[in-house]
C-alpha positions as CSV (number, residue, x, y, z in Angstrom):
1,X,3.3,-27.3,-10.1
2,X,2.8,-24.0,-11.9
3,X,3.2,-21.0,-9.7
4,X,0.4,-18.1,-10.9
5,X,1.7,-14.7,-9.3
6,X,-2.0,-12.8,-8.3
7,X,-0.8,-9.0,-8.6
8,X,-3.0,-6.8,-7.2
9,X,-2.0,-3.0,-9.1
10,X,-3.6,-0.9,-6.5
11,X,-2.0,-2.5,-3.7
12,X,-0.5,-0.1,-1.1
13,X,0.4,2.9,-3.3
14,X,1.2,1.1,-5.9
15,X,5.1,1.6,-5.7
16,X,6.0,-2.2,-5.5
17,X,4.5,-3.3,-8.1
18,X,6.2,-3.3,-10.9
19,X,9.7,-4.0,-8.8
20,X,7.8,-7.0,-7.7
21,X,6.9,-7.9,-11.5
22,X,10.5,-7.6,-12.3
23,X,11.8,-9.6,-9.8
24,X,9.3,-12.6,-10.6
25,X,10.6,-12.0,-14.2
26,X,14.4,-12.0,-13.2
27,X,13.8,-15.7,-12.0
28,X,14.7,-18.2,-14.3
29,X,13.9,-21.9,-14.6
30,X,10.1,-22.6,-13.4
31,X,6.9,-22.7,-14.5
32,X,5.0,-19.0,-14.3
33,X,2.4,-17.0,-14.8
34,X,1.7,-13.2,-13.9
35,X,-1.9,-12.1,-13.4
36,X,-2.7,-8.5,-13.0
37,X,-6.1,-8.6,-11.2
38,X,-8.6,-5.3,-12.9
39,X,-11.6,-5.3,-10.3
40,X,-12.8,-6.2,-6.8
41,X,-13.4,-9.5,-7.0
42,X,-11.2,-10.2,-9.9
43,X,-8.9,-12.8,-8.3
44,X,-11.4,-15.5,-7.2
45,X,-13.1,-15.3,-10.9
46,X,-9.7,-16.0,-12.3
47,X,-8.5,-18.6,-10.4
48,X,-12.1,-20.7,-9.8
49,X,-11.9,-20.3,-13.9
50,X,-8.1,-21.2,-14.2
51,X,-8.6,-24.3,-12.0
52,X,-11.9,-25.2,-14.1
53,X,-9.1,-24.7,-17.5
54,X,-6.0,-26.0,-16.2
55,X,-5.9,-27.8,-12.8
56,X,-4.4,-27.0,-9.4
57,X,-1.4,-24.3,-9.5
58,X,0.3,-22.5,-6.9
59,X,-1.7,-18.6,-6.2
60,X,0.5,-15.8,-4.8
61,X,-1.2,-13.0,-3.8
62,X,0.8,-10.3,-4.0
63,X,-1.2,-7.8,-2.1
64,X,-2.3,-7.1,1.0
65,X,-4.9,-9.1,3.4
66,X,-7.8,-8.2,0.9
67,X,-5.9,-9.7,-2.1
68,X,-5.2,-12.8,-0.3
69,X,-8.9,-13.0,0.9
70,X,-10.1,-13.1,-2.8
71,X,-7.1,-15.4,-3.7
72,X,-8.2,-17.7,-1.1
73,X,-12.5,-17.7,-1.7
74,X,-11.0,-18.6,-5.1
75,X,-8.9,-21.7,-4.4
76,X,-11.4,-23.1,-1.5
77,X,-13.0,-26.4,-2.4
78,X,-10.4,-27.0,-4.7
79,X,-7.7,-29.9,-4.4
80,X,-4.6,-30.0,-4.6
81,X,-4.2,-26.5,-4.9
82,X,-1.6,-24.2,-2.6
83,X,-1.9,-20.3,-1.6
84,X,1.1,-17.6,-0.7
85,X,1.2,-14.1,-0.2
86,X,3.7,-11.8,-0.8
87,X,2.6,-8.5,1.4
88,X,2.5,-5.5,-0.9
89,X,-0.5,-4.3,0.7
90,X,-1.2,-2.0,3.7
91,X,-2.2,-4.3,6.3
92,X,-0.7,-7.3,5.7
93,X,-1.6,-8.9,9.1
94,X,-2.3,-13.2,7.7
95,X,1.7,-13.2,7.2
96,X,2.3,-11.7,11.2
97,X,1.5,-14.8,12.3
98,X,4.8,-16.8,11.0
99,X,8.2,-15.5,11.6
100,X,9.0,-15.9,7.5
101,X,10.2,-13.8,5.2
102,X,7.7,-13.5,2.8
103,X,8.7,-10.6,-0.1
104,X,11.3,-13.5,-0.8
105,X,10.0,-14.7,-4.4
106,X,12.4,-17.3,-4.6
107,X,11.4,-18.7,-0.8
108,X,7.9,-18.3,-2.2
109,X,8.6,-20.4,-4.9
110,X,10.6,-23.2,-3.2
111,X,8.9,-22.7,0.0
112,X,6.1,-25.8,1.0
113,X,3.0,-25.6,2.2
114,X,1.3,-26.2,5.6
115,X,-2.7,-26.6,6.4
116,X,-4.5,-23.3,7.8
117,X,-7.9,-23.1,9.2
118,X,-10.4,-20.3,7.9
119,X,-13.6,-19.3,8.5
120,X,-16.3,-19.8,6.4
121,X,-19.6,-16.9,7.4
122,X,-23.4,-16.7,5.8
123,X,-24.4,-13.1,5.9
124,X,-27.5,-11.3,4.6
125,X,-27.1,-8.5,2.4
126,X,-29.5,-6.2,0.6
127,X,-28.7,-8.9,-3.3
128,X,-30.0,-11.9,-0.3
129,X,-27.3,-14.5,1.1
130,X,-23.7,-14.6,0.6
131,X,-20.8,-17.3,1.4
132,X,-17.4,-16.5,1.9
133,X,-14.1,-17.5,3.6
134,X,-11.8,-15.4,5.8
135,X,-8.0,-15.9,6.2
136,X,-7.4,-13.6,8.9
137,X,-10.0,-11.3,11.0
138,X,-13.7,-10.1,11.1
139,X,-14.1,-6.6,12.8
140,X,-17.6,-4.9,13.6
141,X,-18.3,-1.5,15.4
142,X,-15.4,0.2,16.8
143,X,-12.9,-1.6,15.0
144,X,-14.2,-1.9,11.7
145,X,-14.8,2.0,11.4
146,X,-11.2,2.3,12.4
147,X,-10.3,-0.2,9.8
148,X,-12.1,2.0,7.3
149,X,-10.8,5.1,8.3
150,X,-7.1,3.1,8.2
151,X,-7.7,2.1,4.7
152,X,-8.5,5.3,2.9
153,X,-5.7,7.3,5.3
154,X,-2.7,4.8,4.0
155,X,-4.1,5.4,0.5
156,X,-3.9,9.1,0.9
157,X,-1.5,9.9,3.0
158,X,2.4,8.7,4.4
159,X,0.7,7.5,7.1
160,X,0.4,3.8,7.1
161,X,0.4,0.7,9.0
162,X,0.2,0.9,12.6
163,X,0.8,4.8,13.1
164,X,-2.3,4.9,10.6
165,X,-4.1,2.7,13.4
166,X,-3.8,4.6,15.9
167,X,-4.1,7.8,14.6
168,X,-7.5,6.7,13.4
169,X,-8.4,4.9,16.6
170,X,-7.7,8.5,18.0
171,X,-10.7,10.5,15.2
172,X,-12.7,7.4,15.8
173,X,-13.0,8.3,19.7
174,X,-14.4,11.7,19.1
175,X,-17.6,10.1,18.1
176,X,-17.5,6.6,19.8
177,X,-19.3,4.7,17.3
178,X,-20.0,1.2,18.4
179,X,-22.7,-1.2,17.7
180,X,-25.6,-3.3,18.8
181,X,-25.6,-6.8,18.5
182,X,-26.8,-10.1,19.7
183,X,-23.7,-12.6,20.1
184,X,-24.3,-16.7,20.0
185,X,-21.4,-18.3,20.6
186,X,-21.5,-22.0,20.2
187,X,-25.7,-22.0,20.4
188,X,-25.7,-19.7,24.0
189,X,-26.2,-15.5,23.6
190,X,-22.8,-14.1,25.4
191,X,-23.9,-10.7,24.9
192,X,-27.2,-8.9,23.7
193,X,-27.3,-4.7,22.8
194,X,-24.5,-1.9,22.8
195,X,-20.9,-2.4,22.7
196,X,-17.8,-0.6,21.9
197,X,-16.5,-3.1,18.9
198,X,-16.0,-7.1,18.5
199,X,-13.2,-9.2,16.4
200,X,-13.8,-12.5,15.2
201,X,-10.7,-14.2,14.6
202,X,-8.3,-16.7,12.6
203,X,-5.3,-15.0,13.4
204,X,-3.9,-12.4,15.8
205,X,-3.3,-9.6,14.2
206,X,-5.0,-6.7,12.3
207,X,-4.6,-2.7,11.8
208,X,-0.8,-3.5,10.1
209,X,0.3,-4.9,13.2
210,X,-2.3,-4.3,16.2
211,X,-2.5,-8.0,18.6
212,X,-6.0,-7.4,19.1
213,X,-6.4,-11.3,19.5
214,X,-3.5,-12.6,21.3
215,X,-5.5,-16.0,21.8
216,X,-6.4,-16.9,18.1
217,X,-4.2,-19.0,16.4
218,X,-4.5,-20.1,12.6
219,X,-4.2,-23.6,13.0
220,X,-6.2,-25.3,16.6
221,X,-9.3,-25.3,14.7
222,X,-11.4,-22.9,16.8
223,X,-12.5,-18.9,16.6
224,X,-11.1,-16.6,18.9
225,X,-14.1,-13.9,19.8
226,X,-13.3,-10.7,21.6
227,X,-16.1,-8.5,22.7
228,X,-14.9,-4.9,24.5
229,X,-18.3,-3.0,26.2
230,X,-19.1,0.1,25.8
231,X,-16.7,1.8,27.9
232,X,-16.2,5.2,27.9
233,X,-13.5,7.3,25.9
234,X,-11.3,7.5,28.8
235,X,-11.1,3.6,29.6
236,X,-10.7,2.5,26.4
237,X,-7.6,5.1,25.7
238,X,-6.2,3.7,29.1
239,X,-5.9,0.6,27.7
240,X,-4.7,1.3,24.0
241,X,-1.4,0.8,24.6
242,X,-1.9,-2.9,26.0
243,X,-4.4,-3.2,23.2
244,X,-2.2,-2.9,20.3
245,X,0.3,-4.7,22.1
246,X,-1.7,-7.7,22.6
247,X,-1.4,-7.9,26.5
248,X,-4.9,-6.4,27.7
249,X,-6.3,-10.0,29.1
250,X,-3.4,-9.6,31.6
251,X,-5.2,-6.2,33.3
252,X,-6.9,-6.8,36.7
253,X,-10.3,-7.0,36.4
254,X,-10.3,-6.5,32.4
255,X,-12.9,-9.4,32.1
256,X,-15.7,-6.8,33.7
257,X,-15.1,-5.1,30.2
258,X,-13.7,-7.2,27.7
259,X,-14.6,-11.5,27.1
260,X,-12.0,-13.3,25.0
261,X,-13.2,-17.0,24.2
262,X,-12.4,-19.4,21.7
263,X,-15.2,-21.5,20.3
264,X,-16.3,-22.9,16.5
265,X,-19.3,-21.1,16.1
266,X,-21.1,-17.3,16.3
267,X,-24.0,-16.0,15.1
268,X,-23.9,-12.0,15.2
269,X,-27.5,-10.5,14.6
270,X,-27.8,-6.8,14.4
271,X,-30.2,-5.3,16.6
272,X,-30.6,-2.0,14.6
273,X,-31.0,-2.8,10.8
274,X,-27.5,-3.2,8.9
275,X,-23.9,-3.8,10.6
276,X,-20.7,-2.7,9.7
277,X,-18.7,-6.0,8.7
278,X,-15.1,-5.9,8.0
279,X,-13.8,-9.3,6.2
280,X,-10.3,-9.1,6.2
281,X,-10.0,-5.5,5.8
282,X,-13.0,-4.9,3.3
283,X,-16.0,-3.7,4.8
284,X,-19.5,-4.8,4.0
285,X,-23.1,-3.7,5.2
286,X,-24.3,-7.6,6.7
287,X,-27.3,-8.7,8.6
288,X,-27.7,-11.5,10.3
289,X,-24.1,-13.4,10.0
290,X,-23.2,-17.2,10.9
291,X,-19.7,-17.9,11.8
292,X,-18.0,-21.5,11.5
293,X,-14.6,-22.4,11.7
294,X,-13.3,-25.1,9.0
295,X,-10.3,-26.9,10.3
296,X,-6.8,-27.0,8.3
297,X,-9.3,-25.6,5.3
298,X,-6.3,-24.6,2.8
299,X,-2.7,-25.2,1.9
300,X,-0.8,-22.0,2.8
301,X,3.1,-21.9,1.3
302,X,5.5,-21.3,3.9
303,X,8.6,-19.2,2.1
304,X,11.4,-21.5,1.6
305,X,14.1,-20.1,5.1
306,X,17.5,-21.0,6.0
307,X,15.8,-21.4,9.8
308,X,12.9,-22.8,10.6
309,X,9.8,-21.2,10.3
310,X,7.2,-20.8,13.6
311,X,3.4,-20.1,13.7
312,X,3.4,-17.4,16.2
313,X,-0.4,-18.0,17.7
């Protein structure tokens, strides 16, 4: 099968790139192609249209979370086809959830493939419905202004990854911007006006690194939801730490703030015109948004390892 290397030039700063290009180019003895991706979007054009020419081929995104995203809304409904990543990006959270090395092009290209769930969400936006899959994590209020804030800080400064995080968890407090929602989970409302932020997840991780959902996993076929309440600044810096860290449910008492549940559908209504969404790092303004898990979805390439790889959730 043909391996098709999905380069993202913007990714991170921009300084792997072209060591990444040479490294794909130093490897002799297989079928390649390198595709530099010009626009948002670009990727799934070019591989819904390279599928429609050619058949099913191996994608690497080489990227970050919002590079794969587009690799992978390009390849679903497909057969036969596989996805990789080789994190270049900022985030780079999907890939946290396996203990494999994947900036190894060779594993990449010897490596095999497992099944991976994603989640497929209908939102309204102001050009009328949209369909899409996610990889990794969905993030409104709270989190996806941090996310935002993350994004354009690692572009434009050395900070990045999970220092970038916090530090703009930390300007994010001053004005404590959450959101107001009405949650469905599975066809009952779990939660209906203000709260601090909610993540709607695939996999554990997001923010380069932050365990915000220690109880999603990437392959049990459900959602993992967390919903934290508007708690004041105080509460929710007392429990940062065992925020990013992933070990918050374990708090006394945390479920009189914070509802962790895993389930295979949400509906998210905002209560106050638009919401914030963030879809795997890129942030969207969404109404009314359906959730739905779909089970072992996509062929994900595992990077060929001397030990064995493990799915972390």
């Amino acid at each position: 099968m043909k391996t098709v290397f999905i380069v993202n030039p913007c990714a991170g700063k921009g300084d792997k790139v072209q060591i990444l290009i040479d490294k794909i180019n130093g490897i002799k003895g297989f079928d390649k192609e390198i595709y530099l991706t010009k626009a948002v979007g670009d990727a799934t054009r070019y591989i819904r249209q390279y599928i429609n020419d050619y058949g099913p081929a191996r994608f690497i995104a080489c990227g970050g979370d919002g590079t794969f995203n587009e690799v992978l809304n390009g390849a679903e409904g497909f057969d036969g086809v596989e996805v990789g990543v080789i994190p270049i990006g900022t985030g780079n959270d999907f890939c946290r959830n396996f203990d494999s090395l994947f900036d190894d092009v060779s594993g990449q290209i010897n490596g095999n493939s497992i099944k991976c769930d994603a989640i497929r969400y209908t939102t309204e936006t102001e050009n009328g419905s949209v369909t899409g899959y996610c990889a990794n994590m969905f993030n409104i209020g709270f989190d996806c202004n941090v996310a935002d804030m993350t994004a354009r800080m690692s572009k434009k400064s050395l900070i990045s990854g999970s220092m970038a995080y916090f530090v703009s968890i930390l300007a994010n407090l001053i004005t404590k911007k959450g959101a107001n929602l009405k949650i469905e989970i599975d066809g009952e409302v779990k939660h209906c006006g203000k709260l601090l932020l909610t993540s709607i997840a695939n996999g554990c991780y997001c923010g380069g690194g932050i365990m915000s959902n220690p109880l999603a996993s990437i392959c049990d076929g459900t959602i993992n939801i967390n919903i934290i309440k508007n708690v004041s600044r105080l509460r929710f810096l007392s429990l940062l730490p065992s925020y990013m860290k992933g070990t918050y449910l374990n708090i006394k008492n945390i479920d009189r703030i914070a509802v962790s549940t895993n389930c295979r559908k949400i509906v998210v209504t905002p209560l106050e015109g638009k919401m914030r969404l963030c879809v795997d790092g890129e942030i969207i303004d969404a109404g009314k948004t359906c959730f739905e898990i779909c089970p072992a979805s996509f062929n994900f390439i595992i990077p060929e390892s001397k030990e064995k790889t493990v799915v972390r959730a």
